[in-house]
N, C-alpha and C positions, 0 to 999 in steps of 0.2 A: 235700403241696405246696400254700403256697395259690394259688389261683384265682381270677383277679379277674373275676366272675359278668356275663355278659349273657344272663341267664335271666329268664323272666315272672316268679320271685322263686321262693323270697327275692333281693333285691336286696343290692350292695355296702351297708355298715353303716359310716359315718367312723368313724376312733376315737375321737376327741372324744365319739360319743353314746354308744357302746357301757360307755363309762367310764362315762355317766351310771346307767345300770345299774347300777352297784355304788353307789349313794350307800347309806349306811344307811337301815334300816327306819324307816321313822314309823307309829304306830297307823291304822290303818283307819277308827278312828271318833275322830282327833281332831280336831281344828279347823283343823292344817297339811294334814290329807290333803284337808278340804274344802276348803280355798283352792286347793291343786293342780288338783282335779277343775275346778274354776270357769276358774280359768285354761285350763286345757284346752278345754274347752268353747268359752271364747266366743273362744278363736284358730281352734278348728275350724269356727265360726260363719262368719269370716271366708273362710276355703277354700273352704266349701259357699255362701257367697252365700246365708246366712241367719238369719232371728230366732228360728226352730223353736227348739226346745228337741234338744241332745245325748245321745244316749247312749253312754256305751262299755260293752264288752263284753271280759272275756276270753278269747275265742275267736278263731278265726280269723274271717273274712268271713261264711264260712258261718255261722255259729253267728248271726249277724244275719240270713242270708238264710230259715234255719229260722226263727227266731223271729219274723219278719214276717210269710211266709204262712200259719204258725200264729195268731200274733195277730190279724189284721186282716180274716182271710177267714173271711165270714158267711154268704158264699152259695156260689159259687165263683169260682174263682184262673181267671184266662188266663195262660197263661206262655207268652212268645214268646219263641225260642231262637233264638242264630243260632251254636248251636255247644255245644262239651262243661258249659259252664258253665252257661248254658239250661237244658240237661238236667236238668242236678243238680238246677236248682230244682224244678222237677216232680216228681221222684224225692223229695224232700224234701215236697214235697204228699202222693203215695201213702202215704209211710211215717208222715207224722201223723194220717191219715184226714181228712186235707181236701180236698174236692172240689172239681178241677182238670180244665183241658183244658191238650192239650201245640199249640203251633201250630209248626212248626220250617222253620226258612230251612235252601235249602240250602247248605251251607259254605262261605263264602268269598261269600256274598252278606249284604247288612244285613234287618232285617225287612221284609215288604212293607205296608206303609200302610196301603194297603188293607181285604187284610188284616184289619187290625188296628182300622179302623172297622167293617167289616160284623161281628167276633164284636161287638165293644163295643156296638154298635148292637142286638144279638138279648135286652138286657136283662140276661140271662146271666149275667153276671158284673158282682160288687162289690168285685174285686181285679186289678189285671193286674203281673205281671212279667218285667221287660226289663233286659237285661244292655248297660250302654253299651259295656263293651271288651271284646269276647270275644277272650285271648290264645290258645285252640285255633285259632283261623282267622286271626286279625289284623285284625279287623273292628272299627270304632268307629260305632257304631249313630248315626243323626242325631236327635238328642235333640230339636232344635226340631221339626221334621214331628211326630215323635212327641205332641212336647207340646201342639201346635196340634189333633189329632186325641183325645188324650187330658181334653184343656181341653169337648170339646162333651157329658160322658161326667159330670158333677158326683159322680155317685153311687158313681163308679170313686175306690179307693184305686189310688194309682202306688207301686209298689216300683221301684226304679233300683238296679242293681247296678252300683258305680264300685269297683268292689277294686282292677282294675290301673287306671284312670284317676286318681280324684282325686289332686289334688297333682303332674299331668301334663299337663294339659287344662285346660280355665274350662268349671266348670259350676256355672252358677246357679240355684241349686234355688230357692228364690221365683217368680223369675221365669219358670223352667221348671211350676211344679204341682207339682215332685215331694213328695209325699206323706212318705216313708221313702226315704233314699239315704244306702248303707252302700257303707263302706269298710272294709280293711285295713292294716295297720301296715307288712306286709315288701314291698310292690310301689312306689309313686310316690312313698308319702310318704317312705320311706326309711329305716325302723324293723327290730329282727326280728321275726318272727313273734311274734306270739300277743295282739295287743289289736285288737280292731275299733270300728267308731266309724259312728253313724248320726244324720240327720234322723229327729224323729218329729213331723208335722205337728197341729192343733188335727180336723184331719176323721180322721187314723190314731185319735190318741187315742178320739176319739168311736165311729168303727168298735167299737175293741178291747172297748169298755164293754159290745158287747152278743154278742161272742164268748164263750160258757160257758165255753171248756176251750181256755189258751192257753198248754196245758208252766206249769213251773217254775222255771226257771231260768232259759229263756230267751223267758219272758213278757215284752215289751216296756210292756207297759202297767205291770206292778207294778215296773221299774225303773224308770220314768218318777214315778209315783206318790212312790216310795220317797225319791228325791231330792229331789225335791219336800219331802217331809214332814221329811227327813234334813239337808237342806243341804247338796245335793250327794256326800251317802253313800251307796253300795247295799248292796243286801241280803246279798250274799255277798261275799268277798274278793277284792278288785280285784289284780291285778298291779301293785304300787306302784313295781315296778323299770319296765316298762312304760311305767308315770305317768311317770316323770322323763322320761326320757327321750324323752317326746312330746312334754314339756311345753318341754322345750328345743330340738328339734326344730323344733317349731312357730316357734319364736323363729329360728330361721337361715332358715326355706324364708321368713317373712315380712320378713324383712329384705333378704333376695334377691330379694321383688318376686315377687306372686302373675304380674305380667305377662309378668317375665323370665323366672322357672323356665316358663313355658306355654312362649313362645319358644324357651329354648334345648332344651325335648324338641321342638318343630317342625323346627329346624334337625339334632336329628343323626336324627330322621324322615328328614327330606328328604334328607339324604347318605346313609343306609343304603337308602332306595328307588331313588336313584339307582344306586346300586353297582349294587343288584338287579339293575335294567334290563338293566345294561350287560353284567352276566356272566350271569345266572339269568331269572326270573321273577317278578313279585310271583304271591299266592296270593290275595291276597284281592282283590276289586272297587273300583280305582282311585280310586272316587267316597268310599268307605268306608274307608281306610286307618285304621289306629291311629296314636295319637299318642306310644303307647310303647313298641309291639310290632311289629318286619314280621315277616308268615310269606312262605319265600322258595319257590318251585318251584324242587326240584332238577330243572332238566331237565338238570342234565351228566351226571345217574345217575351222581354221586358217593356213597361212601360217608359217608353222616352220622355215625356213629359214630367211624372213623375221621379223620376232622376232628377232631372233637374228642376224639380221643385225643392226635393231634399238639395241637391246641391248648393240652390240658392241659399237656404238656411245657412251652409256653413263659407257662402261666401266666394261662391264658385259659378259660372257658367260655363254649359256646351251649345252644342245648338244639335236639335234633331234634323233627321233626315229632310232633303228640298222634295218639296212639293209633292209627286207621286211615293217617292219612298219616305217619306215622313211616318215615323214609327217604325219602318221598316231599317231604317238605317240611323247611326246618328255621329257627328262628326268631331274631331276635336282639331282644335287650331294649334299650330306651334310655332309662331310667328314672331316680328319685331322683335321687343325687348323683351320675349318670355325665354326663360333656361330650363337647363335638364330638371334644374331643383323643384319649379314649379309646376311641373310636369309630374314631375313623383307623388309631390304635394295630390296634384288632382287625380293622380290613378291610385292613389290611397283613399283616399275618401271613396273614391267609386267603388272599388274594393271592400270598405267597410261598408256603404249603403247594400250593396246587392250581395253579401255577403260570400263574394269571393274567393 
């Protein structure tokens, strides 16, 4: 049965784009696949609030988040975590043999500042990574404090991880410092999985030049290079079904108004926290809320799973609480192309299920 998805993603997919998907194949290295990429690019320039130069990847997020602190880290990584995706990125450090420290908020708080000047300040590190929307907790990290404390640090590369933000939020990486800031296809922007998309700034580039050993594949400097030299061609084979479909994509969320789409994920924020309030608990720290994601306190110690069994019945997914608080929490997405209306839609049904 389908299920019309309020999960951290994949996100609902229109059919209009999904169709784009099936356009025929074009060669990878002709002169229409490099007009696509271009186009790509400098629409996703516009999103990101930048001059940087694009990369896409066909990977998930991650497969950007590996190849960053692979790439760029010369001396050692700070990774500041405010939740399961945090994590990963550290994990993702150990397992490349790059030398990282883990600094972790606790759940359902944003990083502390602090913090986050006194490691930057011990020299220590020439990398730091921060995750702006951590959907494990429902936490939207404040990017400006951040980048004001980040800004006194010249020698620090910034990775920004925005998978569930961009294309939800206004984040202006110029004006922010961020360095490298990756995203994913199936969370805000409204795509399905499998193509990710990054800032690589002129001081990452410089960093990566004196990185010995930065992976294969998902080396960021030799994709950067590659296009460069290629005209906007990389080295391995792109996801060209992917390509279209961003490419068009990109053309509806900018037509829609980078200002409107921020707006209207604020507004079904703001009615889904409210609901919260009134029946539940928000989970995360009031000051810090997501702008695509609330995690909700079950305190009616209601059945999470059972919810969303009835839900599925009438055509609906949430997704329950990550990992330790599963059952304990459970979240709802307000993402891509979902509205106020669908939103009402689904805190009506949950309302008549649980008898609210």
């Amino acid at each position: 049965m389908y299920k019309k998805l309020f999960i951290p993603g994949p996100v609902e997919v229109k059919k209009d784009v999904l169709e784009k998907m099936a356009t025929p194949m074009i060669g990878h290295r002709s002169k229409e696949a490099s007009e696509l990429q271009r186009s790509i690019s400098n629409k996703l320039r516009k999103m990101f609030y930048t001059k940087e130069e694009i990369l896409l990847s066909t990977t998930s997020g991650s497969g950007l988040m590996e190849g960053a602190i692979r790439s760029c880290t010369a001396k050692r990584a700070a990774v500041f975590s405010i939740g399961a995706f945090g994590d990963r990125w550290y994990d993702m450090a150990k397992h490349n043999n790059v030398q990282a420290d883990l600094y972790k908020a606790e759940w359902g708080k944003a990083i502390n500042i602090n913090e986050l000047d006194r490691a930057l300040s011990t020299g220590r590190y020439d990398l730091v990574c921060v995750t702006h929307n951590e959907t494990s907790t429902g936490v939207m990290n404040p990017v400006d404090e951040i980048s004001q404390t980040v800004k006194k640090y010249p020698e620090v590369v910034w990775c920004l991880d925005t998978v569930s933000s961009m294309g939800g939020t206004k984040i202006e990486v110029d004006k922010l410092g961020v360095d490298i800031c990756l995203t994913s296809s199936q969370k805000a922007i409204g795509l399905p999985p499998g193509i990710a998309a990054c800032s690589f700034s002129e001081k990452a580039i410089e960093r990566a030049k004196k990185v010995p050993f930065r992976g294969y594949y998902l080396d960021l400097l030799s994709l950067y290079e590659y296009i460069q030299k290629k005209d906007y061609q990389y080295p391995s084979t792109p996801s060209l079904s992917h390509m279209f479909a961003m490419d068009y994509q990109l053309d509806k969320i900018l037509e829609e108004g980078l200002e409107n789409r921020y707006n209207r994920h604020l507004d079904m924020a703001n009615y889904v926290r409210e609901w919260a309030k009134k029946h539940f608990e928000l989970f995360a720290e009031e000051k810090y809320l997501s702008n695509t994601l609330t995690n909700i306190k079950n305190t009616r110690n209601i059945s999470v799973a059972d919810l969303n069994k009835e839900l599925g019945k009438r055509g609906f997914q949430i997704s329950n609480g990550y990992g330790s608080l599963k059952e304990k929490t459970f979240r709802i997405a307000h993402m891509a192309e979902c509205t106020l209306d669908d939103i009402k839609e689904l805190l009506d049904n949950i309302n008549d299920i649980l008898n609210l």
